[in-house]
LUMGUKOL-800361 format. One line per field, with one value per residue (C-alpha): residue number from 0; x, y, z. Coordinates in Angstrom, 2 decimals. Each point is the difference from the previous one (the first is absolute). Example, Ala and Ser with C-alpha at 12.3 -4.5 7.8 and 13.67 -1.06 7.14 Angstrom:
BEGIN
pos (0/1);
px (12.30/1.37);
py (-4.50/3.44);
pz (7.80/-0.66);
end
This chain:
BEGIN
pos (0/1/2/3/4/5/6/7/8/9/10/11/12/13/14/15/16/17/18/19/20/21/22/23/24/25/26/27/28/29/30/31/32/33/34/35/36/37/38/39/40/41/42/43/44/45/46/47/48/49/50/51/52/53/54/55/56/57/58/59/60/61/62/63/64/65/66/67/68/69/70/71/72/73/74/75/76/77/78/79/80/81/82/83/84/85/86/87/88/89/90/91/92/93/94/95/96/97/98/99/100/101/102/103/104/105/106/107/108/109/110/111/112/113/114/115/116/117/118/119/120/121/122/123/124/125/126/127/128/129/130/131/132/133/134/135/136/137/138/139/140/141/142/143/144/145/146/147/148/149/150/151/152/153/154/155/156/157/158/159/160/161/162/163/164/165/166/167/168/169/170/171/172/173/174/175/176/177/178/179/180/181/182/183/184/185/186/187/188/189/190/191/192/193/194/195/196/197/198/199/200/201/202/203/204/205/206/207/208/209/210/211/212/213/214/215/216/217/218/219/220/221/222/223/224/225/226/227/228/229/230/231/232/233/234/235/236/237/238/239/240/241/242/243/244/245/246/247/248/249/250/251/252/253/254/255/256/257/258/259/260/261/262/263/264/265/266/267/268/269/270/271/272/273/274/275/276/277/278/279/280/281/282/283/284/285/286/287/288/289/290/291/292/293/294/295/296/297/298/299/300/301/302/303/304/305/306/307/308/309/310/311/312/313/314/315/316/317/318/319/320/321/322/323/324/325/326/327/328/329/330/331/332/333/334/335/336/337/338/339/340/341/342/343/344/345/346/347/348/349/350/351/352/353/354/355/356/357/358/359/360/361/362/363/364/365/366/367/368/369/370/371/372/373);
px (0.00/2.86/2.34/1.67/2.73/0.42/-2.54/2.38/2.33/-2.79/-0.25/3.66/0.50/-2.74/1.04/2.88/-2.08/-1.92/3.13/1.39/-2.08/2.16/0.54/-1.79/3.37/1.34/-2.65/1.43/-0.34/2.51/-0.72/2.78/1.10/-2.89/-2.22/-1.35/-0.41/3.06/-2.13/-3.60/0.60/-2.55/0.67/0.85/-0.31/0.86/-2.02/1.70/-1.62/-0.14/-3.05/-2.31/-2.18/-2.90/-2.67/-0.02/0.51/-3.17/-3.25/-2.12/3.02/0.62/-3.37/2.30/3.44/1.88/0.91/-3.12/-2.24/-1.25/-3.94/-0.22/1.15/-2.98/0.30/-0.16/-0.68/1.98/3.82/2.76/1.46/1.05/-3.03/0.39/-1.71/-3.34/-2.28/-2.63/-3.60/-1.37/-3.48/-0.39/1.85/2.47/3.56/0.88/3.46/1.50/1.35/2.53/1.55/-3.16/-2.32/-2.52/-1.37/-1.42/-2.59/0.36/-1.72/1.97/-1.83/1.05/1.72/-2.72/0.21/-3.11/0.98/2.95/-0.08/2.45/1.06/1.88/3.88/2.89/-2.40/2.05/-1.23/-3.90/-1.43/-3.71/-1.93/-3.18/-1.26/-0.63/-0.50/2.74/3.30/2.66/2.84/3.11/0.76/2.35/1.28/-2.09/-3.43/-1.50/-3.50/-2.69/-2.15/-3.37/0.63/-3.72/-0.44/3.60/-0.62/2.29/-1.11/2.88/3.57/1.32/3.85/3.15/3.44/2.14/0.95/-2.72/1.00/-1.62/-3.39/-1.31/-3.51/-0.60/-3.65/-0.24/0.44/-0.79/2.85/2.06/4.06/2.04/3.59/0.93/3.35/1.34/-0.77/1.38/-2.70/-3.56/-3.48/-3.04/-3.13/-3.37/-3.74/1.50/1.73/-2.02/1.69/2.20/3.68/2.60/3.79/2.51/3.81/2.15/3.18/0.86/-2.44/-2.72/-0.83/-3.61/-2.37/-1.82/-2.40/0.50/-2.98/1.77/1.52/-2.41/2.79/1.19/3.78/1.62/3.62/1.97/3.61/2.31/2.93/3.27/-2.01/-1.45/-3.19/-3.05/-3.50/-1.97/-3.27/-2.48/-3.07/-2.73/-1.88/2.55/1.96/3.60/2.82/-0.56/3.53/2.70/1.86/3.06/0.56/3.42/1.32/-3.36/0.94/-2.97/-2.33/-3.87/-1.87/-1.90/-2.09/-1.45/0.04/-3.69/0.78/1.14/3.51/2.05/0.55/1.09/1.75/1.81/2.89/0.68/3.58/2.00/-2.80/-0.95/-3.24/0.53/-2.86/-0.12/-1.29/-2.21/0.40/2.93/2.83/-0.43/2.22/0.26/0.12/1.20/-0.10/1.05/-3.11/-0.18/2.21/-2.40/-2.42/-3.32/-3.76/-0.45/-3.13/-0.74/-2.68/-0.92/-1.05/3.04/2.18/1.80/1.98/0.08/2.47/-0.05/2.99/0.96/1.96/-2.92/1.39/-2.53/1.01/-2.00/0.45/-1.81/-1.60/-0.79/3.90/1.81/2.34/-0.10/-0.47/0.39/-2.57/0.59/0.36/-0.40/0.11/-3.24/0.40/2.38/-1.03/-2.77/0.51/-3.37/-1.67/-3.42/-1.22/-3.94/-0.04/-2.99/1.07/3.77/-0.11/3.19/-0.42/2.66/-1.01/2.45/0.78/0.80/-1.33/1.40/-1.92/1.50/-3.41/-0.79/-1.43/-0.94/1.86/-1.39/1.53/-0.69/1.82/-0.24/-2.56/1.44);
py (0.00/2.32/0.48/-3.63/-1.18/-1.25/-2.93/-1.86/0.13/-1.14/-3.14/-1.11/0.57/-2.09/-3.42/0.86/0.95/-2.99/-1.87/1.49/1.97/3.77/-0.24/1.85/0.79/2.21/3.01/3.40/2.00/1.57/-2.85/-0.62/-3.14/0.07/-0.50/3.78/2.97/2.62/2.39/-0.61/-2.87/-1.67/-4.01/-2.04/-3.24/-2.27/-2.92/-2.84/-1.90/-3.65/-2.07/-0.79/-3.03/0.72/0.77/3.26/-0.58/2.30/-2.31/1.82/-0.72/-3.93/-0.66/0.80/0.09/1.13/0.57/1.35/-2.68/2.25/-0.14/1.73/3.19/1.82/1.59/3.84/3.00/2.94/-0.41/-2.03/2.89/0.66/0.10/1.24/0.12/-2.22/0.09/-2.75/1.58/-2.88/1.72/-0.06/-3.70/2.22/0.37/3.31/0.32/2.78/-0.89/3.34/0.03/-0.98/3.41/-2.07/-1.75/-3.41/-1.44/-4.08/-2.69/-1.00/-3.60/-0.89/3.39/0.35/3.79/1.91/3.40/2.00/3.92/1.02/4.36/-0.14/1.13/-2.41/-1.09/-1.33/-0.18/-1.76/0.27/-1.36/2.41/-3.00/2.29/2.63/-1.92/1.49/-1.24/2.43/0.18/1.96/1.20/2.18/2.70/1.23/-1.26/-2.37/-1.67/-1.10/-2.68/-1.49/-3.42/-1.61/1.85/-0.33/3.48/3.04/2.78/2.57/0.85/2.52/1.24/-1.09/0.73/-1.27/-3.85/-1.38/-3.80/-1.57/0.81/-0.66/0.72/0.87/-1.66/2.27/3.51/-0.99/1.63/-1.47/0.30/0.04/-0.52/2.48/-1.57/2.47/3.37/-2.47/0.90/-1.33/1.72/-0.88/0.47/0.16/-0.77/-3.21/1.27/3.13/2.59/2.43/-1.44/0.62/-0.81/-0.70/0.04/-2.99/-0.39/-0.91/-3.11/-1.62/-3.29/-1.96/1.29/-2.21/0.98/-1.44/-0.66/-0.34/3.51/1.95/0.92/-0.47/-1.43/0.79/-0.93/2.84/0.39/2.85/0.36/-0.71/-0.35/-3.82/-0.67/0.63/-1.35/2.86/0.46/2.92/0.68/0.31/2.44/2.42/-0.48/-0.11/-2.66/-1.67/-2.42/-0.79/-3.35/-0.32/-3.36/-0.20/-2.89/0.25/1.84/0.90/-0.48/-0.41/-3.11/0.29/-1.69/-0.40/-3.46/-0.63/0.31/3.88/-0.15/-0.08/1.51/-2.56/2.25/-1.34/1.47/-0.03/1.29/-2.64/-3.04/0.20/-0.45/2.00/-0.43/3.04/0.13/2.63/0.34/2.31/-2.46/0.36/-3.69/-1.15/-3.52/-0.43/-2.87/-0.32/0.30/-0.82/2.55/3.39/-0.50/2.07/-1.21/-1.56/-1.96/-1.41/-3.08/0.95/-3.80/-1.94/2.88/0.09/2.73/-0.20/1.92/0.61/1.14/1.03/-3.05/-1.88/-1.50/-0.36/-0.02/-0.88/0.62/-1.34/3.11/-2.47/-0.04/3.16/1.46/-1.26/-3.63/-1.19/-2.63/-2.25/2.48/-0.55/1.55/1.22/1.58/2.41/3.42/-1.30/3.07/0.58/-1.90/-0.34/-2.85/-0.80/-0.31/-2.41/-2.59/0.87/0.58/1.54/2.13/1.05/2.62/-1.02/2.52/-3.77/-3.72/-2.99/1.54/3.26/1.46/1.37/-2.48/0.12/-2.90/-0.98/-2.14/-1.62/-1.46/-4.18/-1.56/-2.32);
pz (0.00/-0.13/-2.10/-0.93/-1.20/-3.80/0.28/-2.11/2.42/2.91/-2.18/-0.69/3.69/1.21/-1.00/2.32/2.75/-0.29/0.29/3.08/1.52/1.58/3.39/2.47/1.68/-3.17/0.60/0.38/2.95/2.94/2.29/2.59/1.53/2.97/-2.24/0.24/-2.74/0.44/-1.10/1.92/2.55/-1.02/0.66/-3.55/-0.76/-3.55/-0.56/-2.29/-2.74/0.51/-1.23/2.84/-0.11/-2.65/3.58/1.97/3.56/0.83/1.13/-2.80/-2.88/1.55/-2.40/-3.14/-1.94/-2.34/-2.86/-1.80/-2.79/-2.37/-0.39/-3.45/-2.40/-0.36/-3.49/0.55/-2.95/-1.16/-1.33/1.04/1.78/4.30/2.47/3.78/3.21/0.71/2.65/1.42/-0.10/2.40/0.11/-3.63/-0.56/-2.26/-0.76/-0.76/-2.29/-1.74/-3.45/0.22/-3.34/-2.00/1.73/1.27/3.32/0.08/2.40/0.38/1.86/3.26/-0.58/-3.52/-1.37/-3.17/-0.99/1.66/-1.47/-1.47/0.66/-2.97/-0.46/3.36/-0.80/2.09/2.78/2.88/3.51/0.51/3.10/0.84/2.92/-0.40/3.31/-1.98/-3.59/-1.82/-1.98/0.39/-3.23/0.04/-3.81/-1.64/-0.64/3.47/0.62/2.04/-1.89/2.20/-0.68/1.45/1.16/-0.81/-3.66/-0.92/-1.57/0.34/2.47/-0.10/-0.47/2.29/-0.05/2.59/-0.21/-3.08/-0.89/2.31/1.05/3.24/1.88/3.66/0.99/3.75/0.98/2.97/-1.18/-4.01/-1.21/-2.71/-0.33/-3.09/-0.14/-2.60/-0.63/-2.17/1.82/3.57/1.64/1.23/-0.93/2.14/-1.08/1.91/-0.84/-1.30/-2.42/-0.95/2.37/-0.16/-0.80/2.99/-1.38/2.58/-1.05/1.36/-2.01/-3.44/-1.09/1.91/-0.97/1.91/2.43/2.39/2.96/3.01/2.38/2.81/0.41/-2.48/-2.12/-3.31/-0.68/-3.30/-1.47/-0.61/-1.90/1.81/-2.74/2.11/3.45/1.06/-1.41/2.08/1.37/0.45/1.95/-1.36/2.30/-2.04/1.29/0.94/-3.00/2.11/0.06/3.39/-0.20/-2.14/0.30/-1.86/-2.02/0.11/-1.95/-2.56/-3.49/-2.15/3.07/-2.11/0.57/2.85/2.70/3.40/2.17/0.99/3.46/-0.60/1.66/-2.55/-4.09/-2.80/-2.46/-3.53/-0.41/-3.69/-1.00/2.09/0.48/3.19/2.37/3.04/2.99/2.03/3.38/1.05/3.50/1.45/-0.10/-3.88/-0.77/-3.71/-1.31/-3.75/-2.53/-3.46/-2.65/-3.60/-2.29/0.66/1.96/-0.20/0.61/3.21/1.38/3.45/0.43/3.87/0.70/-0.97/1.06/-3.19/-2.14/-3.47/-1.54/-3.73/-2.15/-3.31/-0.06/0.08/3.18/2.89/3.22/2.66/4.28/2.95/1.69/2.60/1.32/1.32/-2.80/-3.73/-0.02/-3.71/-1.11/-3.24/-3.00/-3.61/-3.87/-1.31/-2.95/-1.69/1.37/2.31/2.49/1.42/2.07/1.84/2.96/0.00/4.56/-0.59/-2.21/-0.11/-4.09/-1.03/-3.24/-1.83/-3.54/-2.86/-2.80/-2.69/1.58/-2.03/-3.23/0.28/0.92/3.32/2.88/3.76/1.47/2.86/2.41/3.74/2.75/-0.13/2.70/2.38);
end
């Protein structure tokens, strides 16, 4: 979702990160030898890679293993060309994908991925988020807009402006405010009404990369690049539009991905220049715990009842962590598909759906996966 390296070169490099997957121990960072950030204090840990057996210790994940059976590849329309971010509209029984380079959103089936409806005339849409409380599909798309869409019609209702090279979006329940990462400008916008407010820009540094509201705190956290400084989690209040904390990421280059643990004391974030997964706790001690990802890391998704992480890639490497363990406990990984780099987890049946720009026919598909039963 920013800007990537030549895919080319994602390719040639991933049959070597298939091979040996980088070591967690090779992330950058000014960590000294007790284990602690020079810089911030805060307590740092490096998780290695080894292959676990295929079950997650956690009583919900004990039901199922690893790796993933695929159930099908769902064809999907539009050109063989990148999609992005997805969202799980469980309300509606939709999947919600946008197909970024091909200017158009489409609505799937979560049960068998048929097409329900394609919403085409929306330039580079990247972040999805579903606000089913309210009925509405929010869509980040270029060059600054963010399109609103009603959730039972699957008909537009409105476009209304952000800041410039819009990427991810959060939606806060309790105050119905959306937030857009407007990675370009590094800054957030919030907007009220859901989405029909005025537009409140704060600046954070040089790139912001996804927004996610946390319902623990009633904040939203967002990724955000500082230039030569550590990269950052940042907390925005939403009503008060101000930057409540900061929490380096030392260690985490091209902090983006982004997500929070179900129990709401800690951050996942992807950390996609040097292929790392960093889990950041949010209490005042502040410790990381780092593992090694596929090569660039960007969408992550969390299934709350087997306490799993999935970790997409532009590899097409997923990597996947026990939430259930303290740290970044690595579960049986495997290759998906040449630039399979977003990722979404149905919580109720534990579907995994991964949007491909060319399936075996060179045609778009919805591959859809699942954890085996034991």
């Amino acid at each position: 979702m920013t800007r990537r390296t030549n895919a080319l070169l994602l390719l040639a490099l991933s049959a070597a990160c298939r091979a040996s997957a980088p070591s967690a121990t090779t992330g950058a960072g000014a960590v000294n030898s007790s284990g602690h950030s020079a810089a911030t204090g805060a307590s740092v840990s490096r998780t290695a890679s080894p292959r676990l057996p295929a079950t997650s210790s956690s009583a919900a994940g004990a039901r199922f293993a690893l790796p993933l059976v695929q159930v099908a590849d769902a064809p999907l329309p539009g050109r063989a060309v990148r999609f992005d971010y997805q969202d799980l509209d469980a309300a509606q029984g939709h999947l919600v994908i946008a197909h970024m380079n091909d200017a158009s959103v489409v609505i799937v089936s979560s049960n068998d991925g048929s097409v329900v409806k394609v919403l085409s005339g929306i330039p580079r849409p990247r972040g999805v988020v579903v606000a089913d409380d309210v009925g509405r599909i929010f869509v980040t798309s270029s060059p600054k807009q963010l399109v609103i869409i009603d959730n039972e019609s699957l008909t537009e209702i409105a476009r209304v402006e952000t800041g410039n090279g819009p990427d991810g979006v959060g939606w806060d329940p309790v105050h119905q405010i959306v937030a857009v990462s407007d990675q370009a400008d590094g800054a957030i916008s919030l907007l009220g009404q859901a989405g029909r407010g005025k537009q409140r820009q704060i600046a954070l540094g040089t790139e912001t990369g996804n927004v996610v509201f946390d319902h623990t705190r009633s904040w939203f956290w967002i990724t955000v690049r500082r230039g030569s400084s550590p990269d950052e989690l940042v907390a925005v209040a939403p009503t008060a539009g101000q930057v409540v904390r900061r929490l380096a990421l030392p260690g985490c280059n091209g902090a983006h991905g982004l997500g929070i643990h179900p129990d709401g004391k800690s951050a996942l974030v992807a950390c996609e220049d040097n292929s790392q997964v960093v889990r950041v706790d949010l209490d005042d001690a502040h410790s990381l715990s780092f593992a090694a990802s596929g090569l660039a890391p960007d969408v992550m998704a969390i299934d709350p009842g087997l306490a799993w992480l999935y970790v997409a890639a532009e590899s097409g490497d997923l990597r996947v962590f026990d939430l259930a363990q303290p740290g970044l406990v690595p579960l049986p990984g495997q290759h998906i598909a040449p630039a399979a780099h977003s990722v979404a987890v149905d919580a109720a049946t534990h579907r995994v759906f991964f949007p491909l720009a060319a399936g075996p026919s060179g045609r778009p598909v919805l591959r859809v996966l699942r954890p085996t039963a034991n």
